[in-house]
N, C-alpha and C positions, 0 to 999 in steps of 0.2 A: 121557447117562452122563457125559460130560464138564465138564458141568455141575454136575452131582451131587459128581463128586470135587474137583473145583475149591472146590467148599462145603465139602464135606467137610474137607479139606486147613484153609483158612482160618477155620474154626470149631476145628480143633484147637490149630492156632497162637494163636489169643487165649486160650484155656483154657491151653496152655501158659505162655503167656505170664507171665497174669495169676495163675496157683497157687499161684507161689512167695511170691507178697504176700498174699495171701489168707492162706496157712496163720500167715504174719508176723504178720496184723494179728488173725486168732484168738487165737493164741499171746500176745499182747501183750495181746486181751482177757481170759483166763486168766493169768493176771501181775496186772492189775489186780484183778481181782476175788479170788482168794487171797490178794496181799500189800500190795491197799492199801484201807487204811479208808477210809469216809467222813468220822471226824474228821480224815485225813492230808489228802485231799483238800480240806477246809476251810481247812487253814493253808496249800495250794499256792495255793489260788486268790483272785485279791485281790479283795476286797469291795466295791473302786470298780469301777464298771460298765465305765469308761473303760478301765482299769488290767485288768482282767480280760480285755476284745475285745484288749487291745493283745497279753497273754498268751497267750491262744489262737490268737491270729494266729502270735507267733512260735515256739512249742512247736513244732510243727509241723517246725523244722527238724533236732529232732532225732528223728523217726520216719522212719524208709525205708520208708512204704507208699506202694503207687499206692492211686486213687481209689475202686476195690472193696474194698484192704485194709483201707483208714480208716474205714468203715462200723461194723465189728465193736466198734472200738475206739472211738468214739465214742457208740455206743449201751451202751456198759458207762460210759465218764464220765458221761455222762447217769444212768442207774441209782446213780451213785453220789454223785448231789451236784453236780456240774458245772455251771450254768448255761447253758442252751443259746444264749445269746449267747458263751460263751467256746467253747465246743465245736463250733458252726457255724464259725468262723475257722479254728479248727484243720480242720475238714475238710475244707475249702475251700484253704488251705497247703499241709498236711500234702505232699500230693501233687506240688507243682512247689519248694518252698523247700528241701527238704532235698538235701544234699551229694549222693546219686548222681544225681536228675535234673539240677540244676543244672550236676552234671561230663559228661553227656551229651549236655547241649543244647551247653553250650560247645566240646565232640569233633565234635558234628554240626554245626556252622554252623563249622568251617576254627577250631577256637581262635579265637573269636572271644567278645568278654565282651560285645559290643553287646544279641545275642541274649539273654544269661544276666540282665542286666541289666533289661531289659523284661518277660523273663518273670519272673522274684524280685519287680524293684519294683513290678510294676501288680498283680501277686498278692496279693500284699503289702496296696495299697492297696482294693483291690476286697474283699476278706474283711475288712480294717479298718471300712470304711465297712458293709458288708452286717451285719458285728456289730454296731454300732449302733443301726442299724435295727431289727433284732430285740431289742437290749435293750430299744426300747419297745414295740414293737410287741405283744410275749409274755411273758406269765410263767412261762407250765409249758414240759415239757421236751416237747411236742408230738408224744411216743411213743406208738405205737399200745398199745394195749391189750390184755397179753398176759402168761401165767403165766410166771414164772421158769424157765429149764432145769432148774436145781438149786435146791437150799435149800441155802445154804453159814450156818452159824449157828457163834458163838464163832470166827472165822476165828484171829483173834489168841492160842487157848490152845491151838491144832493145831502140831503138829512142822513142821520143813520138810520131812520126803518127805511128810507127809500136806498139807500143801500145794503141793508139787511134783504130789502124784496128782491131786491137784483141779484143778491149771491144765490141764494135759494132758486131764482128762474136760471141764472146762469149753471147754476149745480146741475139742474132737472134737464136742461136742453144737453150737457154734456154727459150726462149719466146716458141716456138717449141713444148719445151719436157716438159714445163706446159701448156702452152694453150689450149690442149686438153682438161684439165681435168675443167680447166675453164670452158669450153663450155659444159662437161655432163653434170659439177653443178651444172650452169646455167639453162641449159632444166630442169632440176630435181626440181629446185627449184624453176621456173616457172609452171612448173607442178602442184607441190604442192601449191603454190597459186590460181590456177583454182581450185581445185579438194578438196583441204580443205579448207571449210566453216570460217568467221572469229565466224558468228554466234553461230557454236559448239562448238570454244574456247569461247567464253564467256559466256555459259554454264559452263563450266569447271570451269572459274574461280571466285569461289564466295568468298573464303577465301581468306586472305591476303595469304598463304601461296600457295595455287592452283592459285593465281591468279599471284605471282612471276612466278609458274613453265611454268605456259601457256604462259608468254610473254617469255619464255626462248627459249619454244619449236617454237613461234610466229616468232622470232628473227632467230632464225635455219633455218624456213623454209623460210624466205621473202629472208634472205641470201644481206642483204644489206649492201654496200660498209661501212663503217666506217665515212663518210664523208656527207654522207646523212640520215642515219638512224634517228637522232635526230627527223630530221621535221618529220617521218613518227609516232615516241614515240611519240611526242607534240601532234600528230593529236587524241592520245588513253585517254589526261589526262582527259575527261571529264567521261572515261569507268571503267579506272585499277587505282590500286595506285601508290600513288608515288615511294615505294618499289618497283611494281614490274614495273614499268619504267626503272628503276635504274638496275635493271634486266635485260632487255631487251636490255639494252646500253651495259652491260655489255659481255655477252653472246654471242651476236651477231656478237662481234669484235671481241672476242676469237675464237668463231667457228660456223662455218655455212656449207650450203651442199658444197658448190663450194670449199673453202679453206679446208675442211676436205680432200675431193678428193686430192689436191694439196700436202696434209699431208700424204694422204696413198700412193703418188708417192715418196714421200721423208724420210720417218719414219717409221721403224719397225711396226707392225700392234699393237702388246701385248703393245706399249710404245703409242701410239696414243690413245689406251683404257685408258689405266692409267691417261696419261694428260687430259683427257676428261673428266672421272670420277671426279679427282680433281677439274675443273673449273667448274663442277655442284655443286661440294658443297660448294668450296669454295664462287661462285657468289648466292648459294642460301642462305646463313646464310649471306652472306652482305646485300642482299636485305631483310632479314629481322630484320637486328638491324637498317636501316635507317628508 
């Protein structure tokens, strides 16, 4: 029974947690889709492939979504024209680069910029390079295959409430058609917090290099918003190294159980492998040059 509530308890906590970005990163995809074209979207995004990853990379810092909320919103750029080389970066960013994580992380490691720094610039770096990659790698937008919620047509000769109503029903049908997947993550990765010991991770992690990978896997499974993770890293520095902190922050914001779920509703499965495999290597060789 104890057991039970204790699940219970820290499944409602990450649902809680993570709501508030969720309904944000809805909302934002409703925003998009009523007020901005595909020809708009043509002159934001730059045509050199380079100049594009570099754009997606840094957009990012002005969204306040964690790693579930950017989901939504990245599958409406996509629908709309985006290149899924510029829009992997942003997804990948989006989450640790903009102003509240990064005032968070800085609050939770004693005001300290050493922290904020690692995590902005390897982030930074790591969705830089991973864009690249995918600009050769792929040409289509690697989206599952799947009917529109709405038919939104003439968007551009509609009033603003009748495009204010439209963002708001578009918000609602895609809140919907992720939120589910929110809530398995969520159990799942509240699961795994009962049922995996922190004890036997730290076993595991005696080298610098095992001790990166366990706060990778640490990160995966606590499955924490982007927003709060920092104070839970802060609470390890007396355990792990500062590498594999750095890790941890890293990781976590890129992929966890809940946002992966949200990934396999929205991305080819073989392309969700690949980009996954990527951010293990590329976040594990960061956290070991710092």
């Amino acid at each position: 029974m104890a057991t039970f509530l204790q699940l219970n308890t820290i499944f409602i906590s990450i649902i809680i947690e993570a709501l508030p970005f969720v309904l944000i990163g809805v909302f934002i995809s409703g925003l998009i889709q009523m007020f901005v074209s595909e020809q708009m979207i043509a002159k934001i995004v730059p045509k050199n492939k380079i100049l594009a990853v570099l754009y997606g990379t840094l957009i990012g810092a002005l969204f306040p979504a964690c790693e579930c909320g950017i989901i939504p919103i990245v599958r409406r750029l996509l629908k709309k024209g985006v290149p899924l080389y510029a829009a992997i970066p942003f997804m990948l960013t989006g989450p640790i680069i903009n102003p509240i994580v990064l005032f968070s992380t800085y609050i939770a490691f004693g005001n300290s910029w050493d922290m904020v720094w690692y995590r902005g610039g390897l982030a930074f770096i790591i969705a830089f390079i991973i864009g690249l990659i995918i600009s050769f790698q792929y040409k289509d937008t690697q989206l599952l295959e799947e009917p529109e919620l709405q038919c939104h047509h003439d968007e551009a000769k509609k009033s603003f409430t009748q495009k204010f109503v439209g963002t708001l029903n578009h918000a609602i049908d895609e809140f919907f058609s992720v939120g589910k997947y929110l809530i398995i993550g969520a159990f799942v990765a509240a699961s795994m917090q009962i049922f995996v010991k922190t004890s036997f991770l730290l076993e595991l992690g005696q080298t610098k290099a095992t001790s990166s990978l366990v706060m990778m896997g640490l990160s995966f499974v606590l499955s924490l918003c982007s927003e709060a993770d920092a104070f839970i890293a802060a609470s390890f520095r007396g355990t792990f190294t500062t590498s594999s902190l750095v890790a941890f922050l890293l990781f976590g914001a890129m992929v966890d159980i809940k946002n992966l779920l949200m990934m396999l509703s929205t991305f080819k499965k073989k392309f969700i492998m690949t980009l996954i495999i990527y951010i293990v290597i590329f976040v594990f060789i960061s956290s070991m040059l710092v």
